[in-house]
C-alpha positions as CSV (number, residue, x, y, z in Angstrom):
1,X,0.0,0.0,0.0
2,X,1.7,3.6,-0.6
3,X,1.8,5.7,2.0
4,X,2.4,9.7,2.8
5,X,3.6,10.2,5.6
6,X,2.8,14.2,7.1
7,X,5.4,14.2,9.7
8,X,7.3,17.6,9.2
9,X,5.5,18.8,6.4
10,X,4.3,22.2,7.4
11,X,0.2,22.9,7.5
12,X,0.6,25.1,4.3
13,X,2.0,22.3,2.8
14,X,-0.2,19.4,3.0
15,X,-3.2,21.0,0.3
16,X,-0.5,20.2,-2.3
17,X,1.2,17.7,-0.7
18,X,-2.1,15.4,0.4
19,X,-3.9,16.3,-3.4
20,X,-1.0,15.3,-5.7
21,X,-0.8,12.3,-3.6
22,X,-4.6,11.1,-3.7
23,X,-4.8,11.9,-7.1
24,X,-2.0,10.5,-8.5
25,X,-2.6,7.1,-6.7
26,X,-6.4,7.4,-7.4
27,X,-6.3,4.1,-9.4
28,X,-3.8,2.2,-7.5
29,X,-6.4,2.6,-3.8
30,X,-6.1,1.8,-1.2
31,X,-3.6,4.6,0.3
32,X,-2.3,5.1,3.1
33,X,-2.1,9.2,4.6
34,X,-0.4,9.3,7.9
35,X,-1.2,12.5,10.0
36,X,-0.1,12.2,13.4
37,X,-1.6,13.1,16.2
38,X,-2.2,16.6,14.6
39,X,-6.0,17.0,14.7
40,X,-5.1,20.5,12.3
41,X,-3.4,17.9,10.0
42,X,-5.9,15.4,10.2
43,X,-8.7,17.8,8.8
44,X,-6.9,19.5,6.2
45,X,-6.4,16.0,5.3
46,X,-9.8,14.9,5.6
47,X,-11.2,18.6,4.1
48,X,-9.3,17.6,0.6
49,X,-10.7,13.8,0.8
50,X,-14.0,15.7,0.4
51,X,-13.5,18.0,-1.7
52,X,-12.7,15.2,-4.2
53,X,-15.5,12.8,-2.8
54,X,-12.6,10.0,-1.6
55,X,-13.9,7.4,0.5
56,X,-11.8,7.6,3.7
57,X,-11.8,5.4,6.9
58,X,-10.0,6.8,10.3
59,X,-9.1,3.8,12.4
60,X,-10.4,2.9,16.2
61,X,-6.9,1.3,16.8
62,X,-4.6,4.3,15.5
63,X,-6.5,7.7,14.1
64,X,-2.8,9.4,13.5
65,X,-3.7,7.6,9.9
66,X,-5.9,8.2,7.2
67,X,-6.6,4.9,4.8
68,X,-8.4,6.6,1.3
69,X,-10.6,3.6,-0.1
70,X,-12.1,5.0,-3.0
């Protein structure tokens, strides 16, 4: 599974970072986006997920990561 991994990316960063990602991976899902425990990070994150309609599941066990489905 590829994976992005936000750790010292700053918050202006991740629009870019977090869309070329998605989108470039958008036929090889599932993906892996790991936030942290930033809860900032983790809504920009899930903020672009929307905007482009991504299916998105936060896990129980470990919501520093983001898994986009489809």
């Amino acid at each position: 599974m590829e994976e992005l991994d936000l750790h010292g990316i700053f918050h202006s960063e991740v629009k870019n970072k977090v869309e070329n990602f998605v989108l470039m991976n958008s036929k090889n899902l599932p993906v892996r986006i790991i936030t942290g425990d930033s809860q900032r990070m983790r809504t920009l994150t899930v903020n672009i997920l929307d905007k482009y309609k991504f299916n998105y599941d936060i896990p129980a066990y470990n919501p520093g990561e983001i898994i986009v489905l489809n």
